[in-house]
N, C-alpha and C positions, 0 to 999 in steps of 0.2 A: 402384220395385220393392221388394217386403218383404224384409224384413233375411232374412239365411244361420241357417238356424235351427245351433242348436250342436249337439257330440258329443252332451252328454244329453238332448238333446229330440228327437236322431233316435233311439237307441237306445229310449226310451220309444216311439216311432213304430212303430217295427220290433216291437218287445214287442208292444202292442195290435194291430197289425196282424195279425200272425203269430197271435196266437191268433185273431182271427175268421175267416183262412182253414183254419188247423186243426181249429177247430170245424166249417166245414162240410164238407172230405175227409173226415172221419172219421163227418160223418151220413150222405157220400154213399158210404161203401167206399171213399175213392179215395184215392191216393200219385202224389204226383209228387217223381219223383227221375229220374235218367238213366239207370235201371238199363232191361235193355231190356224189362221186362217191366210199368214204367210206364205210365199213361197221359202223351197226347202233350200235352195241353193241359187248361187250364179249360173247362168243359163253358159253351158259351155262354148254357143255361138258368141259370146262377146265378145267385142275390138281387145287386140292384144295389148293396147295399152288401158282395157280397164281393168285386163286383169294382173297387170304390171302393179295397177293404182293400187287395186284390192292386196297385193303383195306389199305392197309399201305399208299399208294402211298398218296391215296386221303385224307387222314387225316393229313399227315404231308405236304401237299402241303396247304391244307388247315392251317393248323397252322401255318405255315413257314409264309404265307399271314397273318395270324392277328395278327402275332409277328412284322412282319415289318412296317403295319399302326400302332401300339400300341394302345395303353387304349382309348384313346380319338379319334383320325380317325377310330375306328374301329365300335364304339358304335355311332359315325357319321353316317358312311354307314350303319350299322346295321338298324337305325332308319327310313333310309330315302329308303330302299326297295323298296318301292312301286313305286317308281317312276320307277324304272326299270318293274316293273306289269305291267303297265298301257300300253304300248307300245305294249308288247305280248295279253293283253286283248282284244285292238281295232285291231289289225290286226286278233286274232282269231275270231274276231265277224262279223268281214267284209271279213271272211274267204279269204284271199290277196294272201293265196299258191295255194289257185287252181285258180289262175288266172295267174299264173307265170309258161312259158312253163317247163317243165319235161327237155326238153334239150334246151342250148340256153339261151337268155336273152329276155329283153323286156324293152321299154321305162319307164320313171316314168309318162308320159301324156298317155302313152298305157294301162297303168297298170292301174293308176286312172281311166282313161273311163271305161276299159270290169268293176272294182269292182262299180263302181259308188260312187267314194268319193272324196273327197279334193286333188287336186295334192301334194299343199305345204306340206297338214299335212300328208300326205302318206310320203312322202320324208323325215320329219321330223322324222317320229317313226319308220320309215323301217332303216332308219341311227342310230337309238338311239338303234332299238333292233340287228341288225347287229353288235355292238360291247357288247351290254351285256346280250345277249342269242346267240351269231353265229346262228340268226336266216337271209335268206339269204344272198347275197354277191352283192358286187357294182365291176365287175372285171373290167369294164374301166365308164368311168364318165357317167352319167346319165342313164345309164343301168342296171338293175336287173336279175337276175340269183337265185338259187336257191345252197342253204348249204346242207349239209345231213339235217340237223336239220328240213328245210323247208320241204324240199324233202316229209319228211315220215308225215308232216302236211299235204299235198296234197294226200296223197298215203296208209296211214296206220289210217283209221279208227277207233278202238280202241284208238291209241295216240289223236285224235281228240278229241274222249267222254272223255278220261282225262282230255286234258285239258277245256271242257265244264263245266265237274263235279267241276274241281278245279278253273275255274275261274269267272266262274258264281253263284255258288252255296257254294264254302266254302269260296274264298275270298270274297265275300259279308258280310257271316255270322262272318267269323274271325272277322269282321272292326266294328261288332257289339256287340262281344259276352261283352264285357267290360261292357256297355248301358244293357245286359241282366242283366247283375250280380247284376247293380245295383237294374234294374227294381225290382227283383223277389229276392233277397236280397240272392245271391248265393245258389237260389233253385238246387236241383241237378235233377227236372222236364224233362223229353225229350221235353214236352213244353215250359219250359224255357229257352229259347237258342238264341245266335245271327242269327240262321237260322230262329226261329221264325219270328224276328225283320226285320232282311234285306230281307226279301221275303213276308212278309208281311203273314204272314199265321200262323194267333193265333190261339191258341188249340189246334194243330193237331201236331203230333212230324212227324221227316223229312220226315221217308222210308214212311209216305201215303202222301205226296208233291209228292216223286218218284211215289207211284203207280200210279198215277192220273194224270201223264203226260209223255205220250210216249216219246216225245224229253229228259227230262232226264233220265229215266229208258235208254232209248238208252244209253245215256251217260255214266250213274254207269256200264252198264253192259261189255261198253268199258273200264272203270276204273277200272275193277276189272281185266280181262283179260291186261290187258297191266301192271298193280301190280304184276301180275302172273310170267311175265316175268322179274321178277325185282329176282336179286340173293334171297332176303332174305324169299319172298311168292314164290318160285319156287313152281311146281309141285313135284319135285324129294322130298324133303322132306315132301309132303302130306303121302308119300309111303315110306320114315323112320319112321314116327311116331306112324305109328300103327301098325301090321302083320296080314294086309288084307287079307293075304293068309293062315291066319288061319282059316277064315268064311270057311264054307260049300257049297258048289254051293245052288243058291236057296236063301240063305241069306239074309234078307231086311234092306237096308240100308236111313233110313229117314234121309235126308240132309236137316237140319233146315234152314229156312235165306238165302237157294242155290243159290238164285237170278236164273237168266235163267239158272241153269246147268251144267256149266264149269267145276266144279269139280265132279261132278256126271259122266260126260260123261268121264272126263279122267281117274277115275277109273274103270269107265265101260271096258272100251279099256283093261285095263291091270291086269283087275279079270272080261271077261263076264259070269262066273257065278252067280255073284251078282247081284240081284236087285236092283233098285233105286226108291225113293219119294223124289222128290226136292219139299221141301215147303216153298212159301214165298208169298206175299199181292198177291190178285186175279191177279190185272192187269202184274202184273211181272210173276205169274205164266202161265199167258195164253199166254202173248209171250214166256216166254220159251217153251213149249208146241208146239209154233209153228215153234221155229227156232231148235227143237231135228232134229239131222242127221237122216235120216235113218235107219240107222243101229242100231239105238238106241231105236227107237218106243216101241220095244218090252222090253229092259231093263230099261227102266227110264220111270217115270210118273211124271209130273206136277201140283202139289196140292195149293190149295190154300189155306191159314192155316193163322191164326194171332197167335202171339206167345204168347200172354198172357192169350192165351184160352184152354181149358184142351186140352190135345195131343191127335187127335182122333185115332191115329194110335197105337196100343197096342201088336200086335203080331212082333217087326220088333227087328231085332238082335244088331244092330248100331244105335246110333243119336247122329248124327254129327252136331256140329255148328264152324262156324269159320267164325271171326268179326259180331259176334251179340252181346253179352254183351257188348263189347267194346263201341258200339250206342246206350246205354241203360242206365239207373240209374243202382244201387244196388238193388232197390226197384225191379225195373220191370226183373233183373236178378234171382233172387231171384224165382221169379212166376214164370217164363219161365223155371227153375231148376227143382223145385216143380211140374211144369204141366208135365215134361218128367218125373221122375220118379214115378209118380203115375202110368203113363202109360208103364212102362218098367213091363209089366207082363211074358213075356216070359222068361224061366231062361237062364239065362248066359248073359242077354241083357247088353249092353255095352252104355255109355253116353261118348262120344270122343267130347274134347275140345280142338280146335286152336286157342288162341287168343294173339294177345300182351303182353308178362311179362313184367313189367320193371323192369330192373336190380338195382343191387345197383349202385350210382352214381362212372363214373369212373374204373369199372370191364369189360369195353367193348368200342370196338374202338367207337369214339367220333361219325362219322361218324349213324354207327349202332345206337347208344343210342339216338341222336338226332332225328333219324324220329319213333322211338318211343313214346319218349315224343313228337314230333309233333301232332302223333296221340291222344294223350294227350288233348292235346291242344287244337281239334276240339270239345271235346265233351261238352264244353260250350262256 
């Protein structure tokens, strides 16, 4: 692993970095700050080496910070995380942004009436998340306003079902998976898991929890569309990694796991010669099914398919999975492998895999490899 670089060779890092992102906000009009009238992100057209910079930036800013707490305040904070959760969990539960005008302020007695909660304890964690999420703003005394960060809580439904997915459903599970491992004696089971445990739902592994309950199927299918727009799941690299435009018109393209469609229909758009089978648990298929645009009715179909059952589908050119083995054992990858290629009877048929690699430790910004192994991390 390469040596810890030091204080001054991050600050040089930060320096150089920070100006090549400056230079380009300032060619494109943009500001990003939390204030709410920010934009929300990096525009994903931007030159590859700004968002090289933006990776530099965040890594050595990041280091520069747990260079300066050292070994022991930093493994303090580390530890004590949650406390910072807990603040963003009750105000997403007690959904507190849409209660907070879009322009303007509002009292903390106004605010706790229209939410119907505890004034003090509103006050408390709206102050506690306002310094460590820049979730909204106190711009004069007993007044509430809204941050960008709030903003798009109120406003950007997908970022909602993230954080539903993630703070309902995996932070529960995280705080248990410890208690699984023990239970099940580090079973590598999909029923073995701290989602089991913290949701209370023996024998059944997660995605049929998901099927079987509209509110979070809502949820994943905002967390996957809002991951979408995250630089590293972009679309744009759905369309490097493979030469769609070497199918045929007419083409069928079985998308395993497609959840509602998202990537079926964005391929759709930019090969409508291809057909589409998005397959995943009945219930997920039948909402996707019903949220297909228009325009799409005729190219994509919504099937309902378990994956561990032979592939009924046999004549199709592509099948495509991405993050399905990742939520799976080895065991049940394995089947799910075996069921597709029994059924690849057409020649030239193609099996296309998107899933998490993880690197060797160290070979890739800190940033990057971290939510990697996070994803890691979930699946016990």
């Amino acid at each position: 692993m390469p040596s810890q670089p030091t204080l001054p060779d991050l600050a040089q890092t930060i320096s150089n970095s920070t100006e090549i992102l400056t230079t380009y906000l300032e060619s494109q009009n943009l500001n990003l700050s939390f204030d709410a009238s920010s934009a929300s992100r990096l525009p994903f057209d931007a030159p590859e080496h700004v968002w090289n910079a933006r990776s530099d930036l965040i890594n050595a800013t990041q280091a520069l910070h747990d260079l300066a707490l050292g070994p022991a305040e930093h493994l303090k904070w580390q530890a004590s995380a949650a406390q910072d959760l807990m603040p963003i969990q009750w105000l997403h539960h007690f959904n507190i942004a849409s209660h907070v005008p879009l322009e303007g302020t509002i009292t903390y007695a106004a605010l706790a009436a229209s939410a119907h909660v505890d004034e003090n304890l509103l006050k408390r964690l709206l102050r506690s998340a306002m310094l460590s999420a820049h979730l909204f703003t106190e711009p004069e005394p007993g007044r509430v306003g809204h941050s960008a960060s709030s903003r798009l809580l109120a406003t950007d439904a997908d970022l909602r079902g993230l954080l539903e997915f993630e703070l309902t459903i995996l932070a529960p599970a995280l705080s248990r998976t410890v208690d699984a491992q023990r239970k099940w004696n580090f079973s590598d089971a999909s029923t073995h898991t701290g989602f089991n445990l913290a949701l209370e739902y023996p024998d059944r592994p997660f995605y049929s929890y998901v099927g079987e309950n509209q509110g979070k199927r809502d949820a994943l299918d905002g967390a996957f569309v809002e991951f979408a727009r995250t630089e590293g799941w972009a679309k744009k690299h759905l369309l490097k990694g493979f030469e769609w435009e070497s199918l045929r018109d007419g083409s069928k393209v079985v998308d395993v796991g497609g959840s509602t469609g998202h990537n079926s229909v964005f391929l759709a758009r930019e090969f409508p010669g291809l057909r589409f089978v998005v397959q995943d648990l009945p219930g997920v298929a039948a909402e996707g099914q019903k949220r297909l645009p228009a325009d799409m009715v005729d190219a994509i179909e919504c099937q309902a398919y378990d994956f561990l059952q032979p592939q009924p589908i046999e004549d199709a050119d592509v099948y495509f999975f991405q993050n399905v083995f990742v939520d799976h054992s080895d065991a049940e990858a394995v089947v799910m492998l075996r069921n597709t290629r029994r059924a690849m009877k057409k020649p030239g048929a193609k099996c296309i895999i998107r899933e998490p690699v993880v690197p060797v430790p160290g070979t890739i910004p800190v940033e990057d490899e971290l939510r990697i192994r996070y994803v890691l991390s979930l699946l016990k």
